[in-house]
C-alpha positions as CSV (number, residue, x, y, z in Angstrom):
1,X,-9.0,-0.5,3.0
2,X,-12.0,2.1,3.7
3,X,-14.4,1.6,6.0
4,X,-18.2,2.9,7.0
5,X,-20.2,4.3,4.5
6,X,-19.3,6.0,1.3
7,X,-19.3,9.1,-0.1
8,X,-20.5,9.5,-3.7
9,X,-18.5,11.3,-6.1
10,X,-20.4,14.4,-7.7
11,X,-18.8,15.9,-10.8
12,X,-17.3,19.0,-10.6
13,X,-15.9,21.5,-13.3
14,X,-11.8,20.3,-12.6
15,X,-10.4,18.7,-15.7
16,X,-10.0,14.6,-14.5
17,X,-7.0,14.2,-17.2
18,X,-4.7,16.3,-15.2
19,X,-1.8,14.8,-14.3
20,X,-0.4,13.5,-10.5
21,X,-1.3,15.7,-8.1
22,X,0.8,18.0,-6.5
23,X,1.1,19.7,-2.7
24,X,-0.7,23.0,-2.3
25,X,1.8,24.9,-3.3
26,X,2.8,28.7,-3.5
27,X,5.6,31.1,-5.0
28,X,8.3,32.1,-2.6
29,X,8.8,35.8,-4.2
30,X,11.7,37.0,-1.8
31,X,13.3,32.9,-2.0
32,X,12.2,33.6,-6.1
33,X,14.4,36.8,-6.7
34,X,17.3,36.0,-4.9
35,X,17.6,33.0,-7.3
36,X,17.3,35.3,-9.8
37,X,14.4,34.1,-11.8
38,X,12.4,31.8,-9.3
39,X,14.5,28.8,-10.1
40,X,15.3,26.8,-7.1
41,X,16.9,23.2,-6.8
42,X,15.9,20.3,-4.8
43,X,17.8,18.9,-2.3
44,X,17.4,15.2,-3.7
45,X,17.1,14.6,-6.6
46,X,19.2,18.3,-7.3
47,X,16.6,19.3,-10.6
48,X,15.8,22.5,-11.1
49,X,12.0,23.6,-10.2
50,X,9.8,26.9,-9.8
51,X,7.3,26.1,-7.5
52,X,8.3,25.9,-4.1
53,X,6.5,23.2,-1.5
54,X,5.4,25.0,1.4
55,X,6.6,22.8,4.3
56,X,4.7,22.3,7.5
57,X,7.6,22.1,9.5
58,X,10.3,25.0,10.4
59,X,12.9,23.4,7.8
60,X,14.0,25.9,4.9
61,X,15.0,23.2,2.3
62,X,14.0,23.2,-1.3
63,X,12.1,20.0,-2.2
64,X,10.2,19.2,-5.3
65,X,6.5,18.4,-4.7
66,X,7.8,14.5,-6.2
67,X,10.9,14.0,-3.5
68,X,8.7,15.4,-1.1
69,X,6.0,12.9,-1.3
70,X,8.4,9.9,-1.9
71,X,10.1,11.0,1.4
72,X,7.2,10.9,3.4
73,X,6.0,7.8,1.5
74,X,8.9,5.9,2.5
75,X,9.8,7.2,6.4
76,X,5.9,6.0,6.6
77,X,6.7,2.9,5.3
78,X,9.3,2.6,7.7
79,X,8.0,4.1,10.7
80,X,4.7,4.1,10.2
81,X,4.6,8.1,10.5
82,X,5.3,10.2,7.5
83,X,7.8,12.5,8.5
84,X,10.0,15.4,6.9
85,X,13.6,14.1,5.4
86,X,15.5,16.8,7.4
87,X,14.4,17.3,10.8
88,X,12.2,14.1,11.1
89,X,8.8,16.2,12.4
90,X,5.9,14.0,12.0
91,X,3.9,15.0,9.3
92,X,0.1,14.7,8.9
93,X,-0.7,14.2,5.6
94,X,-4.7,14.9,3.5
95,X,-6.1,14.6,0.4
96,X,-8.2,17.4,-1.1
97,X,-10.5,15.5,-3.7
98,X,-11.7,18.5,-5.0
99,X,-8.1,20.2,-6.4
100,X,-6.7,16.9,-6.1
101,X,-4.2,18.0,-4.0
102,X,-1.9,16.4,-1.1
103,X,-1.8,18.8,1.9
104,X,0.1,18.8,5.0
105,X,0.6,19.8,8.0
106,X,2.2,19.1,11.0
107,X,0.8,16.1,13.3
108,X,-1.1,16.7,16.3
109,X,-2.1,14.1,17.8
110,X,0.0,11.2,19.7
111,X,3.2,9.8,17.6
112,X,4.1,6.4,18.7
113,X,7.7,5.5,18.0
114,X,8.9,2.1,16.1
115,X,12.5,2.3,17.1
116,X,11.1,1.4,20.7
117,X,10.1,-1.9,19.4
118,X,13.3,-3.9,18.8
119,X,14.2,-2.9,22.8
120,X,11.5,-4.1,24.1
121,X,11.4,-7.1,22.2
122,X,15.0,-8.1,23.0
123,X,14.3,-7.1,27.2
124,X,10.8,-9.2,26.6
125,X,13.7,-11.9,25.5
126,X,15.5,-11.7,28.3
127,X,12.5,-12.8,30.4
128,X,10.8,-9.2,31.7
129,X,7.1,-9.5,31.2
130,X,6.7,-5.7,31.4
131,X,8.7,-5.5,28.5
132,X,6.7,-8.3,26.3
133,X,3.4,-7.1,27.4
134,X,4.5,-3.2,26.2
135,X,5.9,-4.6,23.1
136,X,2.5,-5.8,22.4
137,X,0.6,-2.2,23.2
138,X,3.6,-0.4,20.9
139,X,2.6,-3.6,18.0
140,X,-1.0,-3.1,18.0
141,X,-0.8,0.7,18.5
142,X,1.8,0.9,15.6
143,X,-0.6,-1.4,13.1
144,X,-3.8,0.7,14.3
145,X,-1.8,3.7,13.5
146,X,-0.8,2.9,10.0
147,X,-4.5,1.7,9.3
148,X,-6.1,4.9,10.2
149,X,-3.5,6.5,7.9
150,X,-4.1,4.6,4.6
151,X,-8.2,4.7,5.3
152,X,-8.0,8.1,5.8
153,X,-6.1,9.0,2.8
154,X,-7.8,6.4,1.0
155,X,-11.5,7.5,2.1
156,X,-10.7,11.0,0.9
157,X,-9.8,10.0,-2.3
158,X,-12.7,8.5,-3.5
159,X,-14.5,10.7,-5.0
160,X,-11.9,11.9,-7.2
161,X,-11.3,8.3,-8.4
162,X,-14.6,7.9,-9.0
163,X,-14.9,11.0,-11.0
164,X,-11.7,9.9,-12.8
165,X,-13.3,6.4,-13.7
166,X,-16.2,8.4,-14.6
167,X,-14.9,10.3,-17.0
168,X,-12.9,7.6,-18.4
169,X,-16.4,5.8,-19.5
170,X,-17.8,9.1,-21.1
171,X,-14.7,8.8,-23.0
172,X,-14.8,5.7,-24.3
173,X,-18.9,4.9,-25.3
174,X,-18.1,2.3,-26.8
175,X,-17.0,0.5,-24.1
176,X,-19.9,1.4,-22.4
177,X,-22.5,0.1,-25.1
178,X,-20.4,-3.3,-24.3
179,X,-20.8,-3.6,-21.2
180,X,-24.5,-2.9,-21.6
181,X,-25.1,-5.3,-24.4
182,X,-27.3,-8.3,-24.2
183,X,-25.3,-9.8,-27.3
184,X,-21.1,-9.2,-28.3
185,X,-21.7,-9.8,-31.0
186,X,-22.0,-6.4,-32.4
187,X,-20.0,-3.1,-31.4
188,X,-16.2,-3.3,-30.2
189,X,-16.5,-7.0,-31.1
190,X,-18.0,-7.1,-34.1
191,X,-15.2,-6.1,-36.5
192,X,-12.8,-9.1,-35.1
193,X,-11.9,-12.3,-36.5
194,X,-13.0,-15.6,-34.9
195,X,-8.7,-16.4,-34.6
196,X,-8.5,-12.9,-33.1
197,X,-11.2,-13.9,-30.3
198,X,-9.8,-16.7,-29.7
199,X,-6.7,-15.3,-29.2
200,X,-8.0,-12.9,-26.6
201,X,-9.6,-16.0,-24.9
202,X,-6.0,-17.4,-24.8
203,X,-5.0,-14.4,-23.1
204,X,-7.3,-14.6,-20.5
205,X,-6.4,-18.4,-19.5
206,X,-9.2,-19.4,-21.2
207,X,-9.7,-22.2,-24.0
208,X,-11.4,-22.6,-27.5
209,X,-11.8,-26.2,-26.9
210,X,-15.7,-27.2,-28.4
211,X,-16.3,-23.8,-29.5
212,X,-17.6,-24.5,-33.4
213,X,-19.2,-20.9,-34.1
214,X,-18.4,-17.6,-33.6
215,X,-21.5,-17.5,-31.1
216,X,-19.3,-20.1,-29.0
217,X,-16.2,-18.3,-29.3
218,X,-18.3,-14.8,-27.9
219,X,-20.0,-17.1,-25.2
220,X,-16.6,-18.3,-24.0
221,X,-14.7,-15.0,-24.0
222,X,-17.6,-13.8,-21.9
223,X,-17.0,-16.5,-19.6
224,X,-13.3,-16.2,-18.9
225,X,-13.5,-12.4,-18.7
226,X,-15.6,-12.5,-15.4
227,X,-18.8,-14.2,-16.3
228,X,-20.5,-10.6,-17.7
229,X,-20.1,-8.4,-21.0
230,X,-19.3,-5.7,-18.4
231,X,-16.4,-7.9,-17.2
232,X,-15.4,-7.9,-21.4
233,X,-15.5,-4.5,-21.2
234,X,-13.5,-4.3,-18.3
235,X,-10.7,-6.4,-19.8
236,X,-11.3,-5.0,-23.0
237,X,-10.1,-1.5,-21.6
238,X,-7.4,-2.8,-20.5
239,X,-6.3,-5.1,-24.0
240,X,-5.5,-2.2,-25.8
241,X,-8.9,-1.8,-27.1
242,X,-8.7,2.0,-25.6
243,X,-7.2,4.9,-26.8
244,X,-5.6,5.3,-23.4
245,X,-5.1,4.0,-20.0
246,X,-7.6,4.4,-17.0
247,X,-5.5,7.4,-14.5
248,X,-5.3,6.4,-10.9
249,X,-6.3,9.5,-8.6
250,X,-2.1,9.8,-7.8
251,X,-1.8,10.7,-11.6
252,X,-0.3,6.9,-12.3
253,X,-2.1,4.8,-14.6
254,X,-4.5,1.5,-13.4
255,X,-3.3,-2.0,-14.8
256,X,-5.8,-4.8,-15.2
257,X,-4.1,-8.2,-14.0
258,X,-6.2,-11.2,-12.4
259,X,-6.5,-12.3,-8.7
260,X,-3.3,-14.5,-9.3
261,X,-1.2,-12.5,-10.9
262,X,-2.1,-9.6,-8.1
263,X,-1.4,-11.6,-4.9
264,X,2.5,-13.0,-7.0
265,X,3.2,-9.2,-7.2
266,X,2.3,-8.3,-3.3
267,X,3.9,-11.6,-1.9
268,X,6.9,-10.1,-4.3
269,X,6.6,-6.8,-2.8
270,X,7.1,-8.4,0.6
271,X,10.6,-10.0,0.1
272,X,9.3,-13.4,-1.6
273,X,11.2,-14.6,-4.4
274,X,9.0,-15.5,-7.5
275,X,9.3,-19.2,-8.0
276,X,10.8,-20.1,-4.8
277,X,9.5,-23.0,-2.6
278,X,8.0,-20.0,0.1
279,X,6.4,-17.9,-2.9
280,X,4.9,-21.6,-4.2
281,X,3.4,-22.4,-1.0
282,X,1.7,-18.4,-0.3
283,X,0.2,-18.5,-3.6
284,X,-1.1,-22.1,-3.0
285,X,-2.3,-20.8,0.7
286,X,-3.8,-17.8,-1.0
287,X,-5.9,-20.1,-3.8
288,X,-7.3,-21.9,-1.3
289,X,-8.6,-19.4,0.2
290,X,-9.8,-17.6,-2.8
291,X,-8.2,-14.2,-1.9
292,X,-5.6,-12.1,-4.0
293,X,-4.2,-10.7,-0.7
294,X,-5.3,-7.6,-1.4
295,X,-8.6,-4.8,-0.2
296,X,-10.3,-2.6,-2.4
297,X,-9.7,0.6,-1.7
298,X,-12.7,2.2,-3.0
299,X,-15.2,-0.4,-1.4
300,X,-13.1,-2.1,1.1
301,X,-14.0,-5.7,0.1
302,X,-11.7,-8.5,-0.6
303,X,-10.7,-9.1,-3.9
304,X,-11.0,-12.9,-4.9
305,X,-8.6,-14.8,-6.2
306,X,-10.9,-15.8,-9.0
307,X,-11.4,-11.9,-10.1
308,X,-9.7,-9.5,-11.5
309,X,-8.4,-5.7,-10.1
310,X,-6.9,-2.9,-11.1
311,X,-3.7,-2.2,-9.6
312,X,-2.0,1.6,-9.9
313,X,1.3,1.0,-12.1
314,X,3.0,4.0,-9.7
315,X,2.7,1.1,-6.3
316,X,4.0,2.8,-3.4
317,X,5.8,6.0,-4.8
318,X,4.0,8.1,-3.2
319,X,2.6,8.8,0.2
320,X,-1.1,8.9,-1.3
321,X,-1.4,5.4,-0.8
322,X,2.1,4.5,0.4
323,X,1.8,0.5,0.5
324,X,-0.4,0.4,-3.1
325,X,-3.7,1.0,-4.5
326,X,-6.3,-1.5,-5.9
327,X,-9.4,-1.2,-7.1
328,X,-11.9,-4.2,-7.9
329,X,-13.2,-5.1,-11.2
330,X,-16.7,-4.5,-9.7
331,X,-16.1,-1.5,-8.6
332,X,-14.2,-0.2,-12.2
333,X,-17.1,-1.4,-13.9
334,X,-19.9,0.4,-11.6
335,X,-18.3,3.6,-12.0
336,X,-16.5,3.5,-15.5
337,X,-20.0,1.7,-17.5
338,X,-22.5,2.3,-14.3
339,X,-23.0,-1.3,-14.4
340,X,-24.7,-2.6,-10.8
341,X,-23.0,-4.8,-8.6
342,X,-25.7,-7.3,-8.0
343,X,-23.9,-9.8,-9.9
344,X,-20.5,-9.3,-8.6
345,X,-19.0,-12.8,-7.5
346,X,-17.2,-14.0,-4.5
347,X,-16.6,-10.4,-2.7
348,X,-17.3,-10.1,0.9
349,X,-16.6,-7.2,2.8
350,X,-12.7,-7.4,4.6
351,X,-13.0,-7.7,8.3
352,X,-10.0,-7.5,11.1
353,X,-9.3,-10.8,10.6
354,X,-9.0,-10.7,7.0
355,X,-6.5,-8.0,7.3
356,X,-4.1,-10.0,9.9
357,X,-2.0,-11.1,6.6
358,X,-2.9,-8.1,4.1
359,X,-0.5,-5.4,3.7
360,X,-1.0,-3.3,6.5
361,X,0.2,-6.4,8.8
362,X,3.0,-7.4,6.5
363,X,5.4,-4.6,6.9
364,X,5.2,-4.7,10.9
């Protein structure tokens, strides 16, 4: 969901395997003593914690850096305004790339209030034409509102994702060498069986049918993967074939699923029921129009149905990217195997009107 230009990632000395990341935080000494040891509790989920979370707002609650952030995550998703559980202050929430750190404050500029929406829409009902036409200025204010949000947090991320994915390659060469090879026949691949290709063909949605050598079976798994050895590598980081998972910059890890499989879990994520005549006729709408439903949100281009993208297992938990977070295959693969995107197929870059049924429009 970023858009304008880019800014590269440039490796620094912080350790990428670190875990989610947490508020800027600090001890409360005084708070710290009088609990007799520094132990405080939160006032959700009631655990016991050491680090306090500095709050922007005049509240004197105890909340664990992972309440916190669900709470803002999910009066945003609400609202449209991430806001502190107790006293409701508007929160403006920012990413530090470099410490991979959340850091708030308190908002600034203009808040625009949701709960004025269903009374204008019910006056608008009764006939005034004040009331519809300010319903529509509180709509379209409200949806450029919770865009600006999820770019900004999502533009500010990026170069610790990068840096993530980057590291992820160096730690798997082999999965580099792949996605660089002219032939799979040799590396990763070269150890398996014909059945086990074929199997991994299968589990790409992909067929054997006509394939007589081993060169056929390669050729084919090639094919289904995304047309590319990088696109093998891609799925092959994903298969198990790693020691580990590639980390999401919340600290979650990234699951591979295809273009289908990624717009099923967002229509589900919006209230459709899998296998229902409504969810039937989205998912037809959204193969016919080749898209997944969903933005990348390190390039800001459209996924295809057709491709593949990684999709952050954590979803919406935390206020980081409150709706979700995908990144395309292309995109994985230039920055985990720095393999070009000259090749990619079917992306375009997302415009306003691709983003009238995305995400940002579907919770409004």
């Amino acid at each position: 969901q970023v858009s304008g230009a880019r800014r590269p990632g440039c490796a620094r000395s912080h350790d990428p395997r670190a875990g989610r990341p947490r508020a800027c935080t600090q001890r409360t000494s005084a708070r710290a003593m009088a609990e007799g040891g520094g132990s405080l509790t939160c006032a959700i989920c009631f655990e016991d914690f050491d680090e306090a979370t500095p709050l922007p707002c005049s509240c004197k609650i105890d909340y664990c850096v992972k309440c916190w952030d669900k709470a803002l995550a999910s009066s945003f998703r609400n609202t449209h305004q991430p806001r502190c559980p107790t006293c409701r202050a508007p929160i403006r929430v920012d990413f530090d790339a470099e410490r991979r750190r959340l850091v708030f404050s308190l908002e600034q500029g203009p808040v625009l209030d949701i709960s004025d929406l269903s009374e204008l829409q019910s006056r608008a009902a009764q006939g005034s034409l004040e009331a519809a036409q300010e319903f529509e200025q509180l709509s379209q204010g409200l949806s450029e509102s919770l865009e600006e949000i999820v770019e900004r947090l999502a533009q500010q991320a990026i170069p610790a994702q990068t840096r993530l994915l980057e590291h992820f390659g160096a730690s798997h060469p082999e999965l580099g060498e792949l996605a660089l090879a002219e032939e799979g026949g040799s590396g990763v691949l070269a150890g398996l069986s014909i059945a086990e290709l074929k199997r991994h063909v299968a589990t790409l949605g992909g067929t054997t049918e006509g394939c007589l050598e081993r060169a056929d079976v390669l050729s084919r798994l090639r094919e289904v993967a995304g047309g590319s050895w990088a696109a093998v590598a891609s799925y092959w980081a994903s298969a198990g074939g790693s020691d580990s998972a590639p980390v999401c910059v919340c600290g979650d890890s990234l699951s591979r699923v295809s273009g289908r499989e990624r717009a099923s879990l967002w229509f589900e994520h919006v209230g459709f029921e899998r296998g229902t005549p409504r969810f039937e006729q989205e998912l037809r709408a959204a193969q016919l129009s080749d898209t997944s439903g969903v933005i990348c949100d390190m390039c800001d281009v459209q996924v295809p149905w057709s491709s593949s993208v990684w999709t952050c297992q954590g979803g919406d938990s935390t206020i980081l990217h409150a709706l979700s977070y995908d990144i395309c295959d292309r995109c994985f693969r230039q920055h985990t195997f720095g393999v070009g995107t000259d090749s990619a197929e079917g992306a375009s870059p997302a415009t306003d009107a691709d983003r009238q049924g995305d995400r940002y429009h579907a919770i409004l």
